[in-house]
C-alpha positions in Angstrom: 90.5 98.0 112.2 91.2 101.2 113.9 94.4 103.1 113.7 96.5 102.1 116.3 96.9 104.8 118.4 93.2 104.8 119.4 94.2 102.2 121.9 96.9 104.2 123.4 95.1 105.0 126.8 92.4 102.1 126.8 92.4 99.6 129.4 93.3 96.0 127.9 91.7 92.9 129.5 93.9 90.7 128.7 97.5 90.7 129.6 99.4 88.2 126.3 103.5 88.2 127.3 105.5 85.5 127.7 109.0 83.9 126.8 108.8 81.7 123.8 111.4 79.2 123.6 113.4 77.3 121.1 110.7 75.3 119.6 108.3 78.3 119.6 111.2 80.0 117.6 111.1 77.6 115.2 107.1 77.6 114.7 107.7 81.8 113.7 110.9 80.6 111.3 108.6 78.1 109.5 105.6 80.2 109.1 108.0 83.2 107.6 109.0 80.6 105.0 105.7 79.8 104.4 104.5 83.4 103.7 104.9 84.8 100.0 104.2 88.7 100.7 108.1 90.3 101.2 106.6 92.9 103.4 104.6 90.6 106.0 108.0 88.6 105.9 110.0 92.0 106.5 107.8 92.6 109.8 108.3 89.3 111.0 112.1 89.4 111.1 111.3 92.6 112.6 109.8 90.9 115.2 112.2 88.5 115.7 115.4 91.1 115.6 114.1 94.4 117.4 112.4 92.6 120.6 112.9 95.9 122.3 110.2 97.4 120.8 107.6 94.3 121.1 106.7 94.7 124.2 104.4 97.9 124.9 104.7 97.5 128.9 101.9 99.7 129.6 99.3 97.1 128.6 101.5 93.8 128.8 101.2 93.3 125.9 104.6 91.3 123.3 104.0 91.5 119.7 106.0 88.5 119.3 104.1 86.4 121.2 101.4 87.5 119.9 102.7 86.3 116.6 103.2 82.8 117.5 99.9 82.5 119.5 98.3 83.6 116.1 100.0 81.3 113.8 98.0 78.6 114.0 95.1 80.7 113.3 94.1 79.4 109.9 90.8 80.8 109.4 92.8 84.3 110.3 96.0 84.2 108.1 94.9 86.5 105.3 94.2 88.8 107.9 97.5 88.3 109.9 99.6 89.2 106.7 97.4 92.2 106.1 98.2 93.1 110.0 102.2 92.2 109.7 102.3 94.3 106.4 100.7 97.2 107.9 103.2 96.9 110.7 105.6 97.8 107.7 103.4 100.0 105.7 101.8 102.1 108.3 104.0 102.3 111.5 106.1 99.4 113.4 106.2 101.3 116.6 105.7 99.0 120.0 101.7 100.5 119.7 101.7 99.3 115.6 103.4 95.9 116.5 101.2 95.1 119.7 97.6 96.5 119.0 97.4 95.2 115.5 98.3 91.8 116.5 96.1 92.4 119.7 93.2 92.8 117.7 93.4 89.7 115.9 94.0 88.0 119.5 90.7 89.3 120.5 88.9 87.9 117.0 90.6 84.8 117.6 89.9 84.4 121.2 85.7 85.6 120.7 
């Protein structure tokens, strides 16, 4: 994966924002329980509490949403803890949040 800056002045084709509701809440509260790495669970509360800085608005894209359109990516959970405990480890600025879930949207979407 590349450092997540090096997508700071690309053009993005896809656009991935929207307002999750209740239910879609509750998807993102059931996967935290299910996840056993502290520091992927510490970047999903931060998700969930800091929603300011999901959303990098020069590419539309919400690392939140992100998250929840991932979750029911089995074949890529081992590398959507990697990606929330970098968000952690390596920088949880809106670029760290959006572009390392982003990438995993593209994998998923190929």
């Amino acid at each position: 994966m590349n450092q997540t800056h090096f997508y700071d002045n690309l053009n993005f084709e896809h656009k991935v924002t929207g307002v999750l509701n209740e239910d879609q809440i509750n998807e993102i509260f059931k996967f935290y329980m299910s996840v056993e790495s502290d520091i992927a669970k510490k970047a999903i509360l931060l998700l969930l509490t800091d929603k300011q800085h999901n959303i990098d608005t020069k590419h539309d894209i919400d690392a939140l949403y992100l998250l929840y359109l991932l979750l029911d990516k089995i074949n890529l959970r081992k590398e959507l803890i990697e990606q929330l405990e970098d968000i952690i480890l390596s920088g949880s600025c809106t670029q760290g949040r959006c572009y390392r879930l982003y990438q995993l949207f593209l994998i998923s979407t190929a």
